[in-house]
Wavefront OBJ file of the C-alpha trace (Angstrom):
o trace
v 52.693 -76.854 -59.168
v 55.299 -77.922 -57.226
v 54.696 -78.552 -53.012
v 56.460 -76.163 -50.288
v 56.554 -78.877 -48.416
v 60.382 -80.758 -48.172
v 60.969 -84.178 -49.708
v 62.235 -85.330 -45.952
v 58.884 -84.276 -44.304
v 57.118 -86.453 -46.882
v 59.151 -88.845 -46.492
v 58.579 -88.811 -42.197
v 54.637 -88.402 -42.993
v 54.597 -91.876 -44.784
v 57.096 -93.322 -42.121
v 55.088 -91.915 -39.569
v 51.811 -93.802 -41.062
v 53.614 -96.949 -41.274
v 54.386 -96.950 -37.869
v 50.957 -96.607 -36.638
v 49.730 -99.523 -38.505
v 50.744 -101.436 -35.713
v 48.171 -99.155 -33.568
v 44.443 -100.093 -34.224
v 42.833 -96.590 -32.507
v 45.510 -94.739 -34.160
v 44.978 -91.096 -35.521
v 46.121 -89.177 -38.209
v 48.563 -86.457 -36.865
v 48.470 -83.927 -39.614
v 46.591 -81.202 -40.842
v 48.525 -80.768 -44.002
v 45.910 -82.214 -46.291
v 49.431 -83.704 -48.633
v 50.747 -85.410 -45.092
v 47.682 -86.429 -44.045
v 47.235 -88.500 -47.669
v 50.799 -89.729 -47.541
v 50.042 -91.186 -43.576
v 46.955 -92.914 -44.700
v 48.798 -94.141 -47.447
v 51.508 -95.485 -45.374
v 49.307 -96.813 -42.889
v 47.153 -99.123 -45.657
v 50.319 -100.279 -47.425
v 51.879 -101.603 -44.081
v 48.531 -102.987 -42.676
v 48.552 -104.703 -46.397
v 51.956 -105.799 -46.500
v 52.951 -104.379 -49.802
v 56.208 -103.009 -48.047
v 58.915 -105.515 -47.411
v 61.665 -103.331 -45.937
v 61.501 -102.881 -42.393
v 60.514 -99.107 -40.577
v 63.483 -97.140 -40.289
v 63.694 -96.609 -36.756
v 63.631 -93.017 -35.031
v 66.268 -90.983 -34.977
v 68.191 -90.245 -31.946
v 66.213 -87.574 -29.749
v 63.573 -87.224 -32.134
v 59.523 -88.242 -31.299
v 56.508 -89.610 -33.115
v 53.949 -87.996 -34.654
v 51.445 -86.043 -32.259
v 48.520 -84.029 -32.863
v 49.064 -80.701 -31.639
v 45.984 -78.933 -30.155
v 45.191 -75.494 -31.464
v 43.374 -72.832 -30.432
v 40.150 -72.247 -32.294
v 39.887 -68.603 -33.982
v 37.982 -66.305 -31.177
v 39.455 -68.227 -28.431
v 41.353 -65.695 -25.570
v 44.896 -66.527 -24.675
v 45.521 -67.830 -21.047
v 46.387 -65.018 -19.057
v 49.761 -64.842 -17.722
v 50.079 -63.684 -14.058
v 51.593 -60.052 -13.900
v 54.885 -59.239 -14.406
v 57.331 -58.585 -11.106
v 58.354 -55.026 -10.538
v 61.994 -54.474 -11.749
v 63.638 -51.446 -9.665
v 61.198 -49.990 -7.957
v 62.398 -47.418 -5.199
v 62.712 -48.904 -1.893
v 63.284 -52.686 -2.513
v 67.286 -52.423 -3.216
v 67.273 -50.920 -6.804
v 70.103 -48.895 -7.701
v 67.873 -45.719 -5.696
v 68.730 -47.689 -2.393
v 70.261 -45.759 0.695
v 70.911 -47.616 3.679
v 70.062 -46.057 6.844
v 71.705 -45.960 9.995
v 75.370 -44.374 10.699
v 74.898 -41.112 9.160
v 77.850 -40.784 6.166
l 1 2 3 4 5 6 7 8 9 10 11 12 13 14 15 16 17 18 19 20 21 22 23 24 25 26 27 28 29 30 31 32 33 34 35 36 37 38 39 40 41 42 43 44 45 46 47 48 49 50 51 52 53 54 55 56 57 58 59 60 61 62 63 64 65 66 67 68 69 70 71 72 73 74 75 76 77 78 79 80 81 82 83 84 85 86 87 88 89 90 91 92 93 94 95 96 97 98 99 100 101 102 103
């Protein structure tokens, strides 16, 4: 069966591993049980030094690896504060008659 999952994100999940064999306390990023395999795999081979060529670096703009934190299912969403009133009568909306010098 073949994976949904793009031969350049494979690709980053083993970069991503080798990078972090430098790291003693690092963790594994991904939840993706394929990624996960391929940055553990990365990780051992550099730690092992079955790789000769050197990381790629990162690309221009991009980051590392982070684990993002998700909320658990049942968990409420942080309320947002209430929305401002839009054109309410009174405050200058298009309703707005200036007083003073009759016209």
């Amino acid at each position: 069966m073949p994976s949904n999952i793009s031969k350049s994100r494979l690709q980053k999940a083993f970069t991503e591993g080798r990078r972090s064999a430098t790291v003693a306390s690092a963790e594994n990023p991904y939840d993706n049980p394929k990624l996960k395999q391929l940055w553990e795999q990365g990780r051992t081979m550099q730690i092992a030094g079955e790789i000769k060529i050197p990381i790629p670096p990162l690309e221009p703009g991009k980051r590392r690896a982070e684990r993002t934190l998700h909320n658990p299912p049942g968990t409420k969403r942080a309320a947002r504060p209430a929305p401002r009133p839009r054109n309410s009568p009174g405050f200058g909306g298009r309703n707005f008659r200036p007083r003073g010098r009759g016209i």
